[in-house]
C-alpha positions as CSV (number, residue, x, y, z in Angstrom):
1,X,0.0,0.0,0.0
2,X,1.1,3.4,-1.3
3,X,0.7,6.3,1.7
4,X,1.3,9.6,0.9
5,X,2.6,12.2,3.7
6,X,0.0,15.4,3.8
7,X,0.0,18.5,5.1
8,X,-2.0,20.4,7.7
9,X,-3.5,22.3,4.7
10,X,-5.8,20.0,2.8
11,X,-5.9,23.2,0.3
12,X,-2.2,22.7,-0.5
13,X,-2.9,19.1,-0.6
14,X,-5.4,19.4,-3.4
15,X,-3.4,21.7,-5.8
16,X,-6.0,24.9,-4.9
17,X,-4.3,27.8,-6.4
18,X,-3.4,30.1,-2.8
19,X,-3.5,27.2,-0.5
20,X,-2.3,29.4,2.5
21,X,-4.8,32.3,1.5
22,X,-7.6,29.8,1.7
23,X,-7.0,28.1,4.5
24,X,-6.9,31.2,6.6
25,X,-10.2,32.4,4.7
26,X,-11.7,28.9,6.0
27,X,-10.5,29.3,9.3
28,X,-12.6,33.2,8.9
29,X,-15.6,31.2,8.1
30,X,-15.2,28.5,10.8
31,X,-15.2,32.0,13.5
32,X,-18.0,33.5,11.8
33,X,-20.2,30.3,12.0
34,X,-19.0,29.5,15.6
35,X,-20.3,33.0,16.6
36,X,-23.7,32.6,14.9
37,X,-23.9,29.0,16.6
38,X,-22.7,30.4,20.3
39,X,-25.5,33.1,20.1
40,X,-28.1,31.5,18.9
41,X,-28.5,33.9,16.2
42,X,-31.3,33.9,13.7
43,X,-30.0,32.9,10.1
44,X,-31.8,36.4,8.3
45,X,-30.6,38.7,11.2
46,X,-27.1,37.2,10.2
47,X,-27.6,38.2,7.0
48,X,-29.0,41.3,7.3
49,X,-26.0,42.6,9.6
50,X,-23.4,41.3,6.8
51,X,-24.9,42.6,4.4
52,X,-25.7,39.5,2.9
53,X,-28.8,37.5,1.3
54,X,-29.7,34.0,3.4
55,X,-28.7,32.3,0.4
56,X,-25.2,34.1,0.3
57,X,-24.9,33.6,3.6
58,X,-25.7,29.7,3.3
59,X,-23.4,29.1,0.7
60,X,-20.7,30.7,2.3
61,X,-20.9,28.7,5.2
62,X,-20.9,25.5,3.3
63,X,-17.9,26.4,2.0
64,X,-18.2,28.4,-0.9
65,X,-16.0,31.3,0.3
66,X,-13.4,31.3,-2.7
67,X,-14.8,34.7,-4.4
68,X,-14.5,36.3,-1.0
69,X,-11.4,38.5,-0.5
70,X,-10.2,37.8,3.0
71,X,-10.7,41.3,4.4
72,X,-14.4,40.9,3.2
73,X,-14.7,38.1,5.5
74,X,-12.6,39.5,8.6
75,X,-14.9,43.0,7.9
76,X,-18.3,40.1,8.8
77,X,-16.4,38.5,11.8
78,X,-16.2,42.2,13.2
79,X,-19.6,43.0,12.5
80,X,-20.6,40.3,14.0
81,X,-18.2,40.8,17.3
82,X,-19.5,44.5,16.9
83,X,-23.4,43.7,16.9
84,X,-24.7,43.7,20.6
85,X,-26.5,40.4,19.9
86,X,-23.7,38.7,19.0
87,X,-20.5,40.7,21.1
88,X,-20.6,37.6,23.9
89,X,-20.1,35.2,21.6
């Protein structure tokens, strides 16, 4: 049996283009849904603060965050850190 050695970045292990760059923007994400689930927070509220439609929003917490420049997605984590419903969390 063949084994191959892998990384901690399963981005660089796949051959995305910016493997570093996206796993930083996934780690983004991962915050930005651990907030929403620590507070409870309704899904179209969510969107609404980011600017964002529920579908948007959706798909970028499934993992379709590859469009989203990185300081897009820090500038949600702060408005969601910076939203009185969510600054606990």
């Amino acid at each position: 049996m063949k084994t191959e050695e892998i990384s901690r970045n399963v981005y660089a292990d796949i051959g995305v283009t910016n493997p570093e760059q996206m796993l930083r923007k996934a780690r983004i994400v991962e915050q930005i849904n651990q907030v929403i689930r620590c507070s409870a927070g309704r899904f179209s509220s969510v969107a609404g603060i980011l600017g964002l439609s529920e579908t948007e929003l959706k798909e970028l917490l499934h993992g379709h965050f590859h469009a989203y420049r990185e300081a897009d997605l820090m500038e949600y984590l702060e408005k969601l850190h910076q939203d009185k419903s969510f600054a606990g969390a």
